[in-house]
C-alpha positions as CSV (number, residue, x, y, z in Angstrom):
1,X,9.6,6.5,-8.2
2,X,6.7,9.1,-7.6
3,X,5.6,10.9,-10.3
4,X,4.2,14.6,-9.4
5,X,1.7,14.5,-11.4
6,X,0.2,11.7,-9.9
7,X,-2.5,13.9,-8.0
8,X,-4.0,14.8,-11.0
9,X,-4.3,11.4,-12.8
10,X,-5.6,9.4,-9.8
11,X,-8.0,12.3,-9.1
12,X,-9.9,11.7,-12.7
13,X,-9.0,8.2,-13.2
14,X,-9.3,6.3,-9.6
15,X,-11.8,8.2,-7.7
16,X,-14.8,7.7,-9.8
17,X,-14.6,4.0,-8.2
18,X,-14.6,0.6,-9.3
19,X,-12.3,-1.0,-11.4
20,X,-10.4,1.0,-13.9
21,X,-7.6,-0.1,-16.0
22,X,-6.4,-3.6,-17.4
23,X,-3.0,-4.7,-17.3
24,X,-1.1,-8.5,-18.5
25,X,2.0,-9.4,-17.6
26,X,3.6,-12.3,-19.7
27,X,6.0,-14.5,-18.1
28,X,8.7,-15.2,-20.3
29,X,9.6,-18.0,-21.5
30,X,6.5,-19.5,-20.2
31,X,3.7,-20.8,-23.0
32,X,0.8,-18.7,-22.6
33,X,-1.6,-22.8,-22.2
34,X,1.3,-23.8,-19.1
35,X,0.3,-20.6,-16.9
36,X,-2.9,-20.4,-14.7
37,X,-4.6,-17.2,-15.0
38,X,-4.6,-14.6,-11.6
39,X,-6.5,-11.1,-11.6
40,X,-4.5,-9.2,-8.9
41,X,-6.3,-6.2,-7.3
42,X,-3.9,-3.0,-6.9
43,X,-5.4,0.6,-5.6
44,X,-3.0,2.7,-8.1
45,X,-3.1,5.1,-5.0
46,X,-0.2,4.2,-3.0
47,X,3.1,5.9,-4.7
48,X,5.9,4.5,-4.3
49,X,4.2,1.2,-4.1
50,X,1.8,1.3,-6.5
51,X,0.2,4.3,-8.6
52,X,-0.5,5.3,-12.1
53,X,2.4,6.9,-14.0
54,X,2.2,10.3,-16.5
55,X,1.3,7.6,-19.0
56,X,-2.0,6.3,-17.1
57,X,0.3,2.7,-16.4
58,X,0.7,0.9,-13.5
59,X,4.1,1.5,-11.9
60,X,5.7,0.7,-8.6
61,X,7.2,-2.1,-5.8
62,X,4.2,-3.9,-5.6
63,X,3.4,-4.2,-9.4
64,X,7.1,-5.7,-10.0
65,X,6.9,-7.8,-7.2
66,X,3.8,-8.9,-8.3
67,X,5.2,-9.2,-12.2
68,X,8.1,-11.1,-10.2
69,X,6.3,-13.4,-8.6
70,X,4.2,-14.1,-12.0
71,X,7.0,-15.1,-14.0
72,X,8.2,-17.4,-11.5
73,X,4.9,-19.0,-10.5
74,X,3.9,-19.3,-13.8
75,X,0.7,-17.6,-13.7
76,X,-0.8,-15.2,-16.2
77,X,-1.8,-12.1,-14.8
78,X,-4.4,-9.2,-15.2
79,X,-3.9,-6.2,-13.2
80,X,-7.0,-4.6,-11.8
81,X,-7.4,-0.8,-10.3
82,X,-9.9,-1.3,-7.4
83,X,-11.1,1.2,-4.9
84,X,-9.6,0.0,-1.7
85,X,-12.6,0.4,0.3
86,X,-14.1,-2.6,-2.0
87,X,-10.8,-4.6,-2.6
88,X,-11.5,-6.8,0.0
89,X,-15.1,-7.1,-0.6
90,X,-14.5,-7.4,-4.2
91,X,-11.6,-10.4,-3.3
92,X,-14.0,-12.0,-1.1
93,X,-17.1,-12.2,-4.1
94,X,-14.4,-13.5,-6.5
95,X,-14.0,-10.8,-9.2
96,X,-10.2,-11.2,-8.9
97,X,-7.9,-13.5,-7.4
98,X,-5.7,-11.8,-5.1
99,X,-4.7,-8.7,-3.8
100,X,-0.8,-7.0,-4.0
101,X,-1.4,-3.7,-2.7
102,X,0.7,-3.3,0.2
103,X,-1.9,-4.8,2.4
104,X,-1.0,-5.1,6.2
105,X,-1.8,-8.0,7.9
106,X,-4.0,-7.3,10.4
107,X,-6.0,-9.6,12.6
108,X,-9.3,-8.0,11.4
109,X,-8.3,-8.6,7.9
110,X,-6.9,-12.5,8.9
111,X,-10.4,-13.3,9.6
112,X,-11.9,-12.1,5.9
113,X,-9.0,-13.8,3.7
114,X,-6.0,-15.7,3.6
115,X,-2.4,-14.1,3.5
116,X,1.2,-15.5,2.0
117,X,3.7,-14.8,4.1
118,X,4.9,-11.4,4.2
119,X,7.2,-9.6,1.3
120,X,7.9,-6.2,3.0
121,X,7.6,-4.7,6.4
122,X,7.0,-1.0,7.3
123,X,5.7,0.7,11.1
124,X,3.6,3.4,10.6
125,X,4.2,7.1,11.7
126,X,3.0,10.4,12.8
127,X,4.3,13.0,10.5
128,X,3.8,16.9,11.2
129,X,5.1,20.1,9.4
130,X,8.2,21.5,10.4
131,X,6.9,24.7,11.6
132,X,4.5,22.4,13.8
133,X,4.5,22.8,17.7
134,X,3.4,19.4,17.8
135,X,5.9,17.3,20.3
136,X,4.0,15.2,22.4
137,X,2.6,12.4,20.3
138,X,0.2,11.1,23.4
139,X,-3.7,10.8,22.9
140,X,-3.6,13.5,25.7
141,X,-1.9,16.2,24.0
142,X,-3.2,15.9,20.3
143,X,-6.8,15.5,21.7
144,X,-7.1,19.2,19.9
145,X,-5.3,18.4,16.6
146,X,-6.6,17.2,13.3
147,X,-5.8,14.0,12.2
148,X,-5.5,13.0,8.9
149,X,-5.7,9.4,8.0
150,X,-6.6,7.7,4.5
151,X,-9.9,5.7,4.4
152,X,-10.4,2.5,5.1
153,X,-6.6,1.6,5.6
154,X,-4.9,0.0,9.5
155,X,-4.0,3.7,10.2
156,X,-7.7,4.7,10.5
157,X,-8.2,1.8,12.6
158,X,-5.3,2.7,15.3
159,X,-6.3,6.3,15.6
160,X,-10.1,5.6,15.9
161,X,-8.9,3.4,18.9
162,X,-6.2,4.8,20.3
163,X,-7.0,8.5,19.3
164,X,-11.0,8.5,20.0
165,X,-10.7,11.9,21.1
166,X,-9.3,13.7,18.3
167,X,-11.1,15.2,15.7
168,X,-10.7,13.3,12.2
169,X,-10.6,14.1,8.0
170,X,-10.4,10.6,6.2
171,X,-9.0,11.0,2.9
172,X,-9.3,9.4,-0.3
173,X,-6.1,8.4,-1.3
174,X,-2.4,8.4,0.4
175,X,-1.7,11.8,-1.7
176,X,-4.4,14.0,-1.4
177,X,-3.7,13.1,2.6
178,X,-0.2,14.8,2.0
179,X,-1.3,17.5,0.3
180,X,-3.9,17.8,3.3
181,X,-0.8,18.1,5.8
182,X,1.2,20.3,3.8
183,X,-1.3,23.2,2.7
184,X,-2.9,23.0,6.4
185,X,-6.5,21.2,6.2
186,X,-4.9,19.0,9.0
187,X,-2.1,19.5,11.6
188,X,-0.4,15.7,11.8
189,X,-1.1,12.5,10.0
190,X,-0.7,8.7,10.3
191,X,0.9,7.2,7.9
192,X,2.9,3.8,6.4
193,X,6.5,5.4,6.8
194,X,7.7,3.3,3.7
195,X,5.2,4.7,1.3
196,X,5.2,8.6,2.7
197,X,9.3,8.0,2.8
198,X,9.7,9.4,-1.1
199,X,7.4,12.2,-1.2
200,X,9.2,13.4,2.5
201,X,12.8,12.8,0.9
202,X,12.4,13.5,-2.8
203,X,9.7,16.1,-3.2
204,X,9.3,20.3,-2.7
205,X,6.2,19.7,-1.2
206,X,7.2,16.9,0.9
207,X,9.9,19.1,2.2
208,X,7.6,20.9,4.7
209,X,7.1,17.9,6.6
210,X,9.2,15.6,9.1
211,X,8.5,12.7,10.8
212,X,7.5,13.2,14.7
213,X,7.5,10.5,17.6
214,X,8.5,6.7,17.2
215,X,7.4,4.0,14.6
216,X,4.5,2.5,15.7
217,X,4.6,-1.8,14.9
218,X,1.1,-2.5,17.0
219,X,0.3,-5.9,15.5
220,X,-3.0,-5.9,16.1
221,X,-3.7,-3.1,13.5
222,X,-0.6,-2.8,11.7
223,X,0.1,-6.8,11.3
224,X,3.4,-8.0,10.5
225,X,4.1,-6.6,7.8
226,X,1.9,-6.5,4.2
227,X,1.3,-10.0,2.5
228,X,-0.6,-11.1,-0.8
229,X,-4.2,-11.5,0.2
230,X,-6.0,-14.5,-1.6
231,X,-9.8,-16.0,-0.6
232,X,-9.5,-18.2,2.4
233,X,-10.1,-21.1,0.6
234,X,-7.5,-20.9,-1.9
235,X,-4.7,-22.9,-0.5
236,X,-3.1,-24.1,-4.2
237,X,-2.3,-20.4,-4.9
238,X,-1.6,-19.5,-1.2
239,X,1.4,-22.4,-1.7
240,X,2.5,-21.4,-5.0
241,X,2.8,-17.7,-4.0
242,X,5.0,-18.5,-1.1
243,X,7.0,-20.8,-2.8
244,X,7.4,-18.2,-5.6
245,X,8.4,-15.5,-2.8
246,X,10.8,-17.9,-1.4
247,X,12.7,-17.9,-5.1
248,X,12.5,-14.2,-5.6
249,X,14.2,-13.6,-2.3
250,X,16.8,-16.2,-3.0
251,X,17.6,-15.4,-6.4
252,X,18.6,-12.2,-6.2
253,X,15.1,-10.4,-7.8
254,X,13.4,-9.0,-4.7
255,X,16.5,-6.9,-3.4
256,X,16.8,-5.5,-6.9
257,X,13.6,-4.2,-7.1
258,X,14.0,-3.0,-3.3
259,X,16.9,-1.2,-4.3
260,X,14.9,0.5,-7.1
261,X,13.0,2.0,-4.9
262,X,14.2,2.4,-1.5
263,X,18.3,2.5,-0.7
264,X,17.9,0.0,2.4
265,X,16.2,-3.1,3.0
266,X,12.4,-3.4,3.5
267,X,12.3,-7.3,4.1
């Protein structure tokens, strides 16, 4: 699952922007002339989801459903590290096709592109250190606190609503917000709980921290749940995505790579 050196790489090979690092995945079985091409968009920010391993490849849920969902659909697909403040952008003026990047499906985002149905569902979370005297979750009582929240994601969104009057550090990328909680830039965070879930219950560093209040399943900035995001026009490979989902659920693949990762269902 999540590497711990994956601060470092991302640092040097992600944040300079744009697109970084070129990945196939061949279907097998499948004649190279029978498949349709598909340049998928991941962030390679987002451990355990998706994020670059100790040997600078792509690794996580996301890049073997997405591998999953190639085989099946009988695409041929390119893997594309994007800066996820200009994936949808990017999407939108057609230098890729879609987007699997644990992408929630907000109603903001509904209106820019098209989504499949959903393949995984997560609530988001506030998540303090232990030592924290943080109880009270209200907009009230953390009007004091620093939030942390990563940039341009539905967790920003909620707190600039819901939370106007707390001061605010946006970060980067999903780990150098943790490593803003635990060393103390910040006193609580919003997070996805699914992708914060490893580095809370596998890590030393994560083990300063602990989840605090209730999940949090707004619709209107969370969505329901994340979904492949294609250009709102594309309605063949909206149809063969979600047929291609369909098969992956029943077949048995998608709760094997669930239980890779996670030791519970995230449908």
């Amino acid at each position: 699952m999540l590497r711990i050196s994956i601060q470092t790489i991302l640092r040097g090979a992600l944040m300079a922007g744009g697109i970084g690092i070129f990945l196939a995945a061949s279907p097998l079985g499948v004649a190279a002339q029978d498949r349709t091409p598909m340049r998928i968009a991941v962030e390679g920010a987002f451990p355990p989801f998706n994020y670059l391993d100790a040997n600078n490849k792509l690794q996580g849920f996301d890049i073997d459903i997405a591998n999953a969902l190639c085989e099946v659909g009988k695409f041929e697909c390119q893997f594309i590290i994007e800066k996820w403040d200009d994936i949808i952008p990017n999407l939108v003026a057609d230098k890729y096709d879609a987007i699997i990047s644990s992408m929630s499906m907000s109603l903001e985002r509904r209106q820019k592109v098209a989504f499949t149905e959903k393949y995984y569902n997560s609530p988001s979370v506030f998540i303090v250190r232990k030592d924290s005297s943080i109880n009270d979750i209200s907009p009230a009582a953390l009007s004091d606190k620093k939030l942390g929240v990563t940039s341009s994601t539905a967790q920003e969104s909620f707190a600039n609503h819901l939370y106007p009057e707390m001061k605010k550090t946006i970060f980067r990328s999903s780990p150098e917000l943790y490593k803003g909680l635990a060393d103390g830039s910040v006193d609580i965070i919003l997070e996805d709980k699914l992708a914060i879930y490893d580095w809370i219950a596998n890590t030393k560093a994560g083990s300063c921290c602990e989840f605090k209040g209730p999940d949090l399943v707004d619709v209107t900035y969370f969505g329901e749940g994340a979904g492949i995001a294609l250009r709102l026009d594309d309605k063949e490979r909206l149809t063969r995505l979600n047929e291609a989902l369909k098969t992956i659920k029943a077949d048995g693949t998608y709760d094997m790579i669930n239980a890779k990762y996670f030791p519970f269902s995230i449908q």
